[in-house]
C-alpha positions as a Python dict, from the first residue, in 0.01 Angstrom:
ca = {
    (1, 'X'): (0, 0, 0),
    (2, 'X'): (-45, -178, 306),
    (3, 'X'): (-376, -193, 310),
    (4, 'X'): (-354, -478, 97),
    (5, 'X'): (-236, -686, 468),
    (6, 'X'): (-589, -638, 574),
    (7, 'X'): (-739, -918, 386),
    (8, 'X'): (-483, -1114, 475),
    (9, 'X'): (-497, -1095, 847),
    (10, 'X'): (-874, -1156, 794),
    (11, 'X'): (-871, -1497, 622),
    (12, 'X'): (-566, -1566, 834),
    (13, 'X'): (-772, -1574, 1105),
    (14, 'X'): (-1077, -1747, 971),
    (15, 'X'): (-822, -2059, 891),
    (16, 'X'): (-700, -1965, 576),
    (17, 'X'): (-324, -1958, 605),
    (18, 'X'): (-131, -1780, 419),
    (19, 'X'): (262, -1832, 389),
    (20, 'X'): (432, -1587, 638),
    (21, 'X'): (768, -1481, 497),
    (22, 'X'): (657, -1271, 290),
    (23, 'X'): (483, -1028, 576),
    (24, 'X'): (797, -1084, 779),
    (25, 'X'): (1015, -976, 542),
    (26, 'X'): (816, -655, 445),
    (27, 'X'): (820, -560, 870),
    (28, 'X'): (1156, -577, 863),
    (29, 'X'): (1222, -392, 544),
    (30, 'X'): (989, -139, 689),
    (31, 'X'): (1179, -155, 1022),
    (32, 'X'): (1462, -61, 895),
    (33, 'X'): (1309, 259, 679),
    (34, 'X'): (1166, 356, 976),
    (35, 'X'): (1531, 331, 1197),
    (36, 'X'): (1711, 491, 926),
    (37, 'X'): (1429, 799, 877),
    (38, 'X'): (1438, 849, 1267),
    (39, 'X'): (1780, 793, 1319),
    (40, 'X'): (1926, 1042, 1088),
    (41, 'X'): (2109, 1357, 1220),
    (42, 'X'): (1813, 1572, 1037),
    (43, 'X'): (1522, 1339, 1145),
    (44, 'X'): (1340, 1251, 816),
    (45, 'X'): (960, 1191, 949),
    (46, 'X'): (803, 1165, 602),
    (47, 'X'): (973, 824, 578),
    (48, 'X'): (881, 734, 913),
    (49, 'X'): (512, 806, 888),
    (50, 'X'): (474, 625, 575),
    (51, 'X'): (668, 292, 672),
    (52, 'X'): (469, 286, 1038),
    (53, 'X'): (155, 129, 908),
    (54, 'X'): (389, -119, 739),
    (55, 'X'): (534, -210, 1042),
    (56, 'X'): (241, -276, 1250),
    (57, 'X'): (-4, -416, 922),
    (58, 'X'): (319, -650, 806),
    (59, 'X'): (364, -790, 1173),
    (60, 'X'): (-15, -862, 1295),
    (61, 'X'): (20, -1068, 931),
    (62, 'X'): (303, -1257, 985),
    (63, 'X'): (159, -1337, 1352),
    (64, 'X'): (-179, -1412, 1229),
    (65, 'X'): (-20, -1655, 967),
    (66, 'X'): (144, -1848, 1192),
}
């Protein structure tokens, strides 16, 4: 699913801007899966791994579209 950032990041950074609130928003909705799966009293790491990439793919695109 977040593969799709990939592109992004890539014609980001050849000049090609793309609107960044979008990325920003999907970090921090994948923030906050990731605090709630870690932070649970019975530690739920499926939703952690899974939101991770999100994380890091959603952030490097909202920094590359700025």
């Amino acid at each position: 699913m977040y593969v799709s950032y990939i592109p992004q990041i890539f014609d980001n950074l050849q000049g090609f801007k793309s609107n960044p609130t979008q990325p920003l928003a999907a970090a921090f909705n994948c923030t906050l899966w990731v605090c709630y799966g870690f932070f649970r009293e019975k530690k739920d790491l499926p939703i952690v791994i899974a939101n991770i990439p999100g994380v890091i793919c959603a952030f490097i695109a909202f920094l590359t579209a700025l």
